[in-house]
N, C-alpha and C positions, 0 to 999 in steps of 0.2 A: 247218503241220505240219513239225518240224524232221525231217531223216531225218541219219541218222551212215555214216560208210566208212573209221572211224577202223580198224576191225580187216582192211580191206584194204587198208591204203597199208603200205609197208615202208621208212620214213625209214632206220633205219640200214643196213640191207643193200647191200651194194655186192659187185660179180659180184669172183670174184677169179681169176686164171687163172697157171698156170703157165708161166712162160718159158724155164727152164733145169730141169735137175735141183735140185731144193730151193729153185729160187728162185722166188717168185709175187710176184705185186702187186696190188691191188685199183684197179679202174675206179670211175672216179669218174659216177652212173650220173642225176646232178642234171638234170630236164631240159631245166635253161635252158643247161647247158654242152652238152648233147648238140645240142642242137637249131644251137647254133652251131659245133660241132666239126663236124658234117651238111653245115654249111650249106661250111665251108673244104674237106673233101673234096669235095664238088661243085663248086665253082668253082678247085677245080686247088690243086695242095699246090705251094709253092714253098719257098726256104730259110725266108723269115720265117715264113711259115701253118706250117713244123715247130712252130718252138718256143711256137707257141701253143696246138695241139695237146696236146703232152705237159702244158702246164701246165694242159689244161681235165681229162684225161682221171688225169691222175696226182700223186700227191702227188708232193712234194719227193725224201722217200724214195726211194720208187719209180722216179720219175726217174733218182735214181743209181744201182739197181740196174740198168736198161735202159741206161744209160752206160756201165756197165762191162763191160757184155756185146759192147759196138764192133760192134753187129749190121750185117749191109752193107743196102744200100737195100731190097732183095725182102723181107730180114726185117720191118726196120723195118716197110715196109709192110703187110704180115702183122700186126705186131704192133698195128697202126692198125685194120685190117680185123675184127681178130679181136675188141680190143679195144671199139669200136662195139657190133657182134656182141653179144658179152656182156653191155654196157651194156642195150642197147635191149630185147633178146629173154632177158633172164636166164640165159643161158651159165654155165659156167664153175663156180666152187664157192662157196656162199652160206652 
């Protein structure tokens, strides 16, 4: 007996959260990237594990938009934390 769960998976939907006044981004919410963006927060963020981060968690786009904004490291962080967050647990605005 085949059984289906096609009408509960959500492929396109991705958490999207706001970072500035009119600015948002959308999390990228795949869970082979989560599971390894998980795995570099736990084992300590350094300079390299940054820029592996934004590229698991965020498009290109988006990247520049978080660039532009020169946030200092607590943001940053935050925006790591929050951005997880929304991934994993559906935060944010869908």
């Amino acid at each position: 007996m085949k059984s289906s769960i096609v009408d509960k998976l959500k492929y396109a939907e991705k958490p999207e959260i706001e970072i500035a006044d009119g600015v948002s981004i959308k999390v990228n919410n795949k869970a082979m990237a989560l599971l390894e963006a998980s795995e570099i927060v736990d084992s300590g963020i350094n300079r390299a594990s940054i820029a592996r981060l934004m590229e698991l968690l965020y498009s290109p786009e988006d990247i520049e938009k978080i660039n532009a904004l020169e946030l200092n490291l607590e943001d940053f962080m935050t925006l790591i934390q929050e951005s997880l967050s929304a991934a994993i647990g559906g935060n944010g605005k869908n």
